[in-house]
C-alpha positions as CSV (number, residue, x, y, z in Angstrom):
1,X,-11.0,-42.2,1.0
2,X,-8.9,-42.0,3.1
3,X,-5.0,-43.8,3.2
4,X,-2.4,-44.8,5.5
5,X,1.5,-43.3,5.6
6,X,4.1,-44.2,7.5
7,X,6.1,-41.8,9.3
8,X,9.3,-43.1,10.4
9,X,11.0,-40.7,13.0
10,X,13.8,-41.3,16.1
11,X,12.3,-40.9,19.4
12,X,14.4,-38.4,21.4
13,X,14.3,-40.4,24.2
14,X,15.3,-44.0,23.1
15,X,17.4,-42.9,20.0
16,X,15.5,-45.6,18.2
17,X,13.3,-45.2,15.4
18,X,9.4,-45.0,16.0
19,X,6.9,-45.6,13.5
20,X,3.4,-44.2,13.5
21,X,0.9,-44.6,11.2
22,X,-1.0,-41.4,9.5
23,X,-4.3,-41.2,8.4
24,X,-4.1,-38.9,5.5
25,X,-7.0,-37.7,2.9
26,X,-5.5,-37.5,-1.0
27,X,-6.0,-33.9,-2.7
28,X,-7.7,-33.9,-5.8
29,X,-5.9,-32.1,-8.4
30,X,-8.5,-29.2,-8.3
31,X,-8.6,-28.8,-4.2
32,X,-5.3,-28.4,-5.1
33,X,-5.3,-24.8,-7.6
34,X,-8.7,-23.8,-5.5
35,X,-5.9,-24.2,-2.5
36,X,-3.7,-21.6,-4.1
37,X,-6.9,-19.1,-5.0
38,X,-8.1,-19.5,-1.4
39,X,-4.6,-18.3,-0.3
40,X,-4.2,-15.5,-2.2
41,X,-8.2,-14.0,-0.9
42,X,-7.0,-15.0,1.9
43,X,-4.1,-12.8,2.0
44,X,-5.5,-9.8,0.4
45,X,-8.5,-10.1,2.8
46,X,-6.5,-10.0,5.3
47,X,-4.4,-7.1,4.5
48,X,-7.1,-5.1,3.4
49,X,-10.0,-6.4,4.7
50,X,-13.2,-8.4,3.8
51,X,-14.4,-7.0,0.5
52,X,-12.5,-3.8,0.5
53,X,-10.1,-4.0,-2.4
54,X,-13.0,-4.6,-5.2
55,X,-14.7,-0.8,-3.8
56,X,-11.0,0.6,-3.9
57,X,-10.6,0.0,-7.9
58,X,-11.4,1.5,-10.9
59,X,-15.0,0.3,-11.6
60,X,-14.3,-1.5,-14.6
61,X,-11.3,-3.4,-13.0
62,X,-13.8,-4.2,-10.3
63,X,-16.7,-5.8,-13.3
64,X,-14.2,-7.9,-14.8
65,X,-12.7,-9.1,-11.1
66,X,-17.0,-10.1,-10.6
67,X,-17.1,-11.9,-14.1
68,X,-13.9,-13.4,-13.3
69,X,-15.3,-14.7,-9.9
70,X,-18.4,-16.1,-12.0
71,X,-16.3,-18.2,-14.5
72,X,-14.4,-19.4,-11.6
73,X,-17.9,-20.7,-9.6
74,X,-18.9,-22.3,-13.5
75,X,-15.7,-23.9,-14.1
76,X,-15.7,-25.2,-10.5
77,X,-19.5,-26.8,-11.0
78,X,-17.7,-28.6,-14.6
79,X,-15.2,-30.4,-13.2
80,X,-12.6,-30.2,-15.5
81,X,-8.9,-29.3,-14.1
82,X,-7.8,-27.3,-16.9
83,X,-10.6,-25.3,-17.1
84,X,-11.0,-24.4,-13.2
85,X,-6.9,-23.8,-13.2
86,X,-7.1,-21.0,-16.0
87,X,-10.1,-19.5,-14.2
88,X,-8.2,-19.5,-10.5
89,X,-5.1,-18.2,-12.5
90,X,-7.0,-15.4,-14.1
91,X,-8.5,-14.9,-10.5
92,X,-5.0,-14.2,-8.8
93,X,-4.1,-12.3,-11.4
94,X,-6.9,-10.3,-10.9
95,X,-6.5,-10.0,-6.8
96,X,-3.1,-8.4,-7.7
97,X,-4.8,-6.4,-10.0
98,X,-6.9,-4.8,-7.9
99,X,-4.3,-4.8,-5.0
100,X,-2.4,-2.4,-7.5
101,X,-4.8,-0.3,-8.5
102,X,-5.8,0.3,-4.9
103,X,-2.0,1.0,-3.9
104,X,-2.1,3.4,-7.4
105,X,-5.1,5.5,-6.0
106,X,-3.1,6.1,-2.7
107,X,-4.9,3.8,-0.7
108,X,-2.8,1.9,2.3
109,X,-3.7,-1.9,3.4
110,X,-5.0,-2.3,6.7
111,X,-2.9,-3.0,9.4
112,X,-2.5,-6.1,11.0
113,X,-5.2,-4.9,14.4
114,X,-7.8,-6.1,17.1
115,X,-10.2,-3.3,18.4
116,X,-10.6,-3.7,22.3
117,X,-13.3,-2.0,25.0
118,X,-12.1,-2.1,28.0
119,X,-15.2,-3.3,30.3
120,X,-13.5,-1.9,33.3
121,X,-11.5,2.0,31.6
122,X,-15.6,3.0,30.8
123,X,-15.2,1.7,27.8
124,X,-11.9,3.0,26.7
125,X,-10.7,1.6,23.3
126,X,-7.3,0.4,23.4
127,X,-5.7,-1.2,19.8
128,X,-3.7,-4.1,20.1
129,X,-1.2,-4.2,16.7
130,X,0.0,-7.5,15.7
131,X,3.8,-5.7,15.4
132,X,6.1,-2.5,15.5
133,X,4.9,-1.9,12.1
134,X,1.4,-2.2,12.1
135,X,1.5,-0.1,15.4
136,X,3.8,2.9,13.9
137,X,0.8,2.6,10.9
138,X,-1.9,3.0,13.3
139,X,-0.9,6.1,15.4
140,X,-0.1,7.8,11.9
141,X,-3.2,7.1,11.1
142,X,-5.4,7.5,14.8
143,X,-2.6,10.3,16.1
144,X,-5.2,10.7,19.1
145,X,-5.1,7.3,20.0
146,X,-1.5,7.0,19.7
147,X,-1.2,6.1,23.6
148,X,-3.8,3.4,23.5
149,X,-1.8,1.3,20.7
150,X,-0.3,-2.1,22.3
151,X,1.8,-4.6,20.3
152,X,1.2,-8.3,21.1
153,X,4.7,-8.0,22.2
154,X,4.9,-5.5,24.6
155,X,1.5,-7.2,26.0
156,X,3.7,-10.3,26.7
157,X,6.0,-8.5,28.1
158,X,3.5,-7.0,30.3
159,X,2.1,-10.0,31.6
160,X,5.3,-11.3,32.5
161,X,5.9,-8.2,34.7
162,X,3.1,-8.5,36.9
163,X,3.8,-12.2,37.6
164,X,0.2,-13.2,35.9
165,X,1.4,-17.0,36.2
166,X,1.2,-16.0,40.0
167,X,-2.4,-15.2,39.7
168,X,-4.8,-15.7,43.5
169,X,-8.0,-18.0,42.6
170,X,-9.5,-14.9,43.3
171,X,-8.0,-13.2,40.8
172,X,-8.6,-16.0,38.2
173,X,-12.0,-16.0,38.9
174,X,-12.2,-12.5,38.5
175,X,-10.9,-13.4,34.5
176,X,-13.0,-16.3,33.6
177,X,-16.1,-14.2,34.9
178,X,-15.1,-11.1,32.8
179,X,-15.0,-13.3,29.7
180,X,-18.3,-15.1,30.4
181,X,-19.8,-11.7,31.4
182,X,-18.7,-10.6,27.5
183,X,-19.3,-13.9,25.7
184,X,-23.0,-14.7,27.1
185,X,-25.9,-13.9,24.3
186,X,-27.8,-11.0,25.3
187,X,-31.6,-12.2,27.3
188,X,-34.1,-13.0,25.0
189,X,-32.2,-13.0,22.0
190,X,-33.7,-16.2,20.2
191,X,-30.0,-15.9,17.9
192,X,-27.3,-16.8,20.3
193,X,-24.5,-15.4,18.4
């Protein structure tokens, strides 16, 4: 179901006020608590990667995090709110449990990273680091590839030195066909992804 808001606002233009009309879906109380689980594994995945933190814990931290993630799937099939908000709250607690016990062990989170083959360096790897951090983590932990770690910001900076905006059509085309060249499923694959 969906219902209709008003959203009153000044247009920066006229200095009067506008009204538009949103279309907006209500949240059940229970998309609601799922909403907070979903952003915590979200989080942790993220940091640490997809499925990584249960292999990092002690193995019976990591049995009750799996029977915690069981009551959660049979409290989410009953339907009832206080039921599926203990089991998300017991969930979280137990994503910060294993987050600690993974941090205990001397294990470090993964930084924040994207992995990139160069299709014209003969496949040179170069790491792009989503900041200064994540990019001093990385070259203590690759030393070797210290000189191919990039931060997103000093790859902006990088394309505004070379006047990219100012690219030929020739050059352009040169981009578009290198990212086709890499998307395109490989011939006879029946799977295209």
């Amino acid at each position: 179901m969906k219902v209709k808001t008003l959203n009153e606002r000044k247009n920066p233009m006229t200095k009067r006020k506008a009204t538009t009309a949103l279309n907006v879906t209500p949240i059940s109380p229970i998309d609601r608590v799922v909403k907070e689980l979903d952003m915590v594994a979200c989080e942790m995945e993220t940091r640490w990667g997809s499925g990584t933190l249960p292999q990092l814990a002690a193995p019976d931290t990591c049995a009750k995090f799996l029977r915690a993630m069981k009551r959660f799937d049979d409290a989410l099939e009953s339907k009832d709110y206080d039921t599926v908000k203990a089991a998300v709250e017991n969930l979280i607690k137990g994503w910060r449990k294993l987050e600690q016990e993974a941090l205990a062990a001397g294990h470090s989170a993964q930084p924040n990273a994207w992995y990139v083959t160069s299709p014209e360096a003969n496949g040179v790897e170069y790491i792009v680091a989503k900041n200064e951090l994540d990019a001093s983590l990385l070259a203590a932990r690759f030393p070797t590839k210290a000189s191919s770690i990039y931060t997103l910001q000093q790859i902006a900076a990088l394309i505004d030195s070379q006047s990219v905006t100012k690219l030929t059509p020739r050059e352009k085309s040169y981009f578009r066909d290198m990212a086709k060249k890499n998307s395109d499923p490989l011939p006879n694959d029946e799977i295209p992804w």
